[in-house]
N, C-alpha and C positions, 0 to 999 in steps of 0.2 A: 500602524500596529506597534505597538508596544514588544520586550520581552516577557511582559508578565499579565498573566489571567487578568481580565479586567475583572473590577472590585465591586463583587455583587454580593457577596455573603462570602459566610466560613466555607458550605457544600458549591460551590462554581465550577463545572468545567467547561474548557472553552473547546464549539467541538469544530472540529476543519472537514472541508468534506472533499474527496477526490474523484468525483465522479467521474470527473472530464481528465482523467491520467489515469488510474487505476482500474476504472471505469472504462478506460478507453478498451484494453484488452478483452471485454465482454462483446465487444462491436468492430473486432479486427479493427481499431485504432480508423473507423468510418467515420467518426460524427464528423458531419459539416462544420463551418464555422456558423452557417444560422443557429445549427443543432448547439451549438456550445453560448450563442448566446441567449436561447431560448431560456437552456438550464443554469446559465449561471445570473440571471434574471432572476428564476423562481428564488434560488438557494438566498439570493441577496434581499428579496420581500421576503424571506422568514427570517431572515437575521443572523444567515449564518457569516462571520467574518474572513474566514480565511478558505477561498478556493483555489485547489489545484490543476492547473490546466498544461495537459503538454501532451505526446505520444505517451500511449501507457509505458514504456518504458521509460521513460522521459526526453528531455530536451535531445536533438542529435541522434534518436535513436530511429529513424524513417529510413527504414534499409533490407534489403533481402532477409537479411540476418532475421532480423524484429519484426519484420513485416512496414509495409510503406502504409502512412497515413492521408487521411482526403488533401489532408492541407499542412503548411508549412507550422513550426512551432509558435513563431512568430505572428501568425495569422491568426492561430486558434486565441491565440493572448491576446490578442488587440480585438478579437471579437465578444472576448470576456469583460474585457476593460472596458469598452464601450456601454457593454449592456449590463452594468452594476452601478448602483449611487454611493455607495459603503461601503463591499466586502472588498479586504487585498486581495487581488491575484499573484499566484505563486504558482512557482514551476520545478520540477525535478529535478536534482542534477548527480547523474553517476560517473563518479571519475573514469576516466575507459573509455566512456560513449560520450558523453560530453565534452565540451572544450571552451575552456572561458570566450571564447567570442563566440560561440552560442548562447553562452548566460550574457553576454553582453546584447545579444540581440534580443532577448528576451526585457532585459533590463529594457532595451530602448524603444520596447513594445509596450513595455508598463507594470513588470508587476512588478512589486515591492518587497517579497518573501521569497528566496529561495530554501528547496531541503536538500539537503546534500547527502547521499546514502553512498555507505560503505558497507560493505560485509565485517561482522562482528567482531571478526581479530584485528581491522588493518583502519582500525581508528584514521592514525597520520595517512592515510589518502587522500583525509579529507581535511586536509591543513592549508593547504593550499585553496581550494576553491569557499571554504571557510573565510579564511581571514582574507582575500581579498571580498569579499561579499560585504562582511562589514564595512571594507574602507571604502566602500561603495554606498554605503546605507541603509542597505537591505536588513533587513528581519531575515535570520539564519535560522532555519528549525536544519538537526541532522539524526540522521536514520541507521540505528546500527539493525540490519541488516540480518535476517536468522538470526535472532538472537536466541532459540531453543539452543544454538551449537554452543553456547558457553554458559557455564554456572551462573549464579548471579553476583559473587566476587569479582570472579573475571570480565563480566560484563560491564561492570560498576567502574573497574578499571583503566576497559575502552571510552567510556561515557568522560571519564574523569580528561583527557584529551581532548574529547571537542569541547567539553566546558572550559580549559585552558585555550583553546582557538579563538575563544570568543562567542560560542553559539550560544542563542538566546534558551533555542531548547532542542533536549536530545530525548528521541524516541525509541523506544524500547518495540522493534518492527518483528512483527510474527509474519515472515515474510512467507513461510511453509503451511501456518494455519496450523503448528505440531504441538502449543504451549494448550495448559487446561490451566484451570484458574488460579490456582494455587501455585502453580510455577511462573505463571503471567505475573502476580504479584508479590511473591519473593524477588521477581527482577527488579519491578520496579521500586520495591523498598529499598535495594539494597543499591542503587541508584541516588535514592532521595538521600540516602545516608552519606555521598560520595560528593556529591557534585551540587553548587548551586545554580544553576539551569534550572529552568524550568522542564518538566517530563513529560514527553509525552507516549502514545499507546495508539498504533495501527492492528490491528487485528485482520486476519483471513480468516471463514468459517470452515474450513478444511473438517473439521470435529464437532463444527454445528454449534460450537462455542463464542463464538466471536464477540456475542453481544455482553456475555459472564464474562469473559476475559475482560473484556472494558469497562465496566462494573468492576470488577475487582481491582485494575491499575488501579482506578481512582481512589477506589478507599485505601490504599496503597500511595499515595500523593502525586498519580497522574494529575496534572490541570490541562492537557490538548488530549482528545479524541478523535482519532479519525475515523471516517466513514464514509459510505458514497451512496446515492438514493438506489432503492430495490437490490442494494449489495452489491449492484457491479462490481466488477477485479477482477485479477487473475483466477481460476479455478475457480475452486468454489464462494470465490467473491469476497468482498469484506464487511464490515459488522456495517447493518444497515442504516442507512445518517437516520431514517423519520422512528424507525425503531428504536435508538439509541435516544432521541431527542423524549420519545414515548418513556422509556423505562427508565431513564435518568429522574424527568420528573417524578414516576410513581414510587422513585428511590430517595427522593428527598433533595436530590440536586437540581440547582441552577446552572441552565445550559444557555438561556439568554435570546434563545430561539422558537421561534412558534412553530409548534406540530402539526396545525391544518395548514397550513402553504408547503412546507414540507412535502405533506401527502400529496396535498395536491401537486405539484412537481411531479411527482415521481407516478403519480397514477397518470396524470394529464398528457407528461411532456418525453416524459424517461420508457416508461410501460411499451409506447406505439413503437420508440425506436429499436427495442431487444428484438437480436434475432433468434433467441431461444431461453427459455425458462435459466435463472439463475439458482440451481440447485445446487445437493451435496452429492453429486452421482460418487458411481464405484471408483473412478477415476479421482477424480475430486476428494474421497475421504482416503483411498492409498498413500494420494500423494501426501498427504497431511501426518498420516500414520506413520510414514516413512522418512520423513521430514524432508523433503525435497522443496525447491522453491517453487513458487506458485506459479512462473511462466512456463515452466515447464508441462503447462495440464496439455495445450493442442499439439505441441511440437512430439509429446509422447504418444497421444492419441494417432497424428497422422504414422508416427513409427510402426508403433502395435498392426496398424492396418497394411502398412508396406510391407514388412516382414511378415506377419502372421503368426506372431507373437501374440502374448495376453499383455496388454497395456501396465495391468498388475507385478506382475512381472520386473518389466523392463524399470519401473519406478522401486520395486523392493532394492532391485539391483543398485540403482543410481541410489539410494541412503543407504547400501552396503560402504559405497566408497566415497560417501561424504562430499557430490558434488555440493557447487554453489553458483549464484547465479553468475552467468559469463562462460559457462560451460557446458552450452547447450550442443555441443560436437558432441558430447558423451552420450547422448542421448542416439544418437543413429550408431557407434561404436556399441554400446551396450545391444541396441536390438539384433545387431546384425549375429553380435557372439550369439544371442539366445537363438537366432531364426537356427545356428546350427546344432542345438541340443532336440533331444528325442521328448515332446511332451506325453505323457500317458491320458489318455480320456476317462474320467472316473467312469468308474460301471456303477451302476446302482444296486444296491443290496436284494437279495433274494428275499423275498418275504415270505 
């Protein structure tokens, strides 16, 4: 893979699909490695190029913490790599949880793109696993991270750092599902003004927007899309790869990928393995409203039910004090202060 959109026309974007990482968090980080190379089989007979395989949190992240995966990082890769004739396999990597000799084991697994994601202020965390990635050979895509928490100067400024690292391209990451379209693409123009990397645009549907959000990066000078089949992700999921492949086309772009194996993937292969509907519940659109990060949807739901708290609640609280991901201690801290306040039960109005 290249740094740059292959050359289809002026309207091209090139869309990545994360089923098997972002996706993973919809299936408590279960798929087998058959299951990862069932789906990264289908994704690779529609044409899609670039998939992401790891623990949904990414590489190194199989732990009490994150919850433990069926199979090693390493395993789930090599079941991807075998089972694709085309697409790169790529893998996660978050400084913290990650550690270059897991990206190395991954490297010696096969895949050939790492994304390196950082939270939105702390660009230089990703300097390091950046620039050696390069001297490695790898296709570097990197991830800033909520990016709803910073303007789109400030954002542009973080971006302007990994474009100095070396990265091929920098993703403008609605990690919360909090951005609506017109803030999703003032980021990204103001990105395209900043840095020459190529942009890219992850969407969560926290707001039921996800698939507008990524529509508008693009006209905005997104060229990578990310998505994942029937929206798997954290909470309320991400912008849906066969629906993205669908409304790109009816919008006049070149995605380069075919929308009947798509579906079929996803109705076939993806459908039988959910262990529950991918919607926008009450949960799911708080967290988004309140801009919280998107792994935070079961760790708050099991809270709310431990304390006896409203889940609503406990998520308004955590965008009061501007948690970020890596700070899921806050989440049992916040439920416990509320299990000791007095709630009121509405009464219903006299008619």
């Amino acid at each position: 893979m290249t740094s740059q959109s292959p050359a289809r026309g002026p309207r091209s974007v090139t869309l990545v699909d994360t089923t098997l990482r972002d996706g993973m968090s919809s299936v408590s980080h279960r798929f087998t490695t058959r299951d990862v190379a069932a789906i990264a089989a289908g994704l690779d007979r529609a044409g899609v190029p670039t998939i992401e395989v790891a623990h949904g949190i990414g590489l190194g992240a199989s732990s009490v913490q994150y919850g433990f995966a069926a199979a090693t990082d390493p395993e789930y890769v090599r079941a991807a790599v075998d089972a694709v004739d085309n697409a790169d396999i790529a893998a996660l990597y978050v400084p913290g949880i990650a550690t270059l000799n897991e990206l190395q084991a991954a490297v010696d697994a096969g895949i050939s793109t790492v994304r390196v994601a950082v939270h939105c202020t702390e660009a230089d965390c990703g300097q390091q696993p950046v620039e050696w990635a390069k001297e490695n050979g790898l296709t570097v895509m990197t991830f800033l991270m909520m990016s709803h928490k910073l303007e789109p100067d400030a954002l542009a400024e973080q971006a302007a750092k990994l474009d100095s690292y070396g990265a091929d391209v920098v993703y403008v990451v609605d990690s919360a599902g909090a951005l609506v379209p017109r803030q999703a693409g003032e980021r990204v123009a103001a990105l395209r003004e900043a840095i020459s990397a190529d942009i890219g645009f992850h969407a969560h549907n926290n707001l039921g927007v996800g698939i507008a959000n990524a529509l508008t990066a693009a006209e905005n000078g997104a060229t990578y899309i990310d998505g994942s089949l029937r929206g798997l992700g954290a909470s309320a999921g991400n912008a849906q790869t066969e629906v993205l492949a669908g409304a790109f086309e009816r919008a006049g772009w070149d995605t380069g990928v075919e929308l009947f194996p798509l579906i079929d993937t996803a109705e076939n292969v993806v459908a039988p393995l959910m262990t529950e509907p991918q919607i926008v519940d009450e949960t799911a659109l708080v967290l988004g409203y309140a801009g919280v990060y998107s792994t935070f949807f079961h760790p708050t739901k099991r809270a709310a039910k431990k304390f006896g708290v409203p889940a609503r609640d406990i998520l308004l609280e955590l965008g009061r004090r501007g948690v970020i991901g890596g700070q899921e201690d806050m989440i049992i801290d916040v439920a416990s202060e509320l299990a000791g306040r007095t709630y009121e039960t509405p009464v219903a109005a006299e008619v």
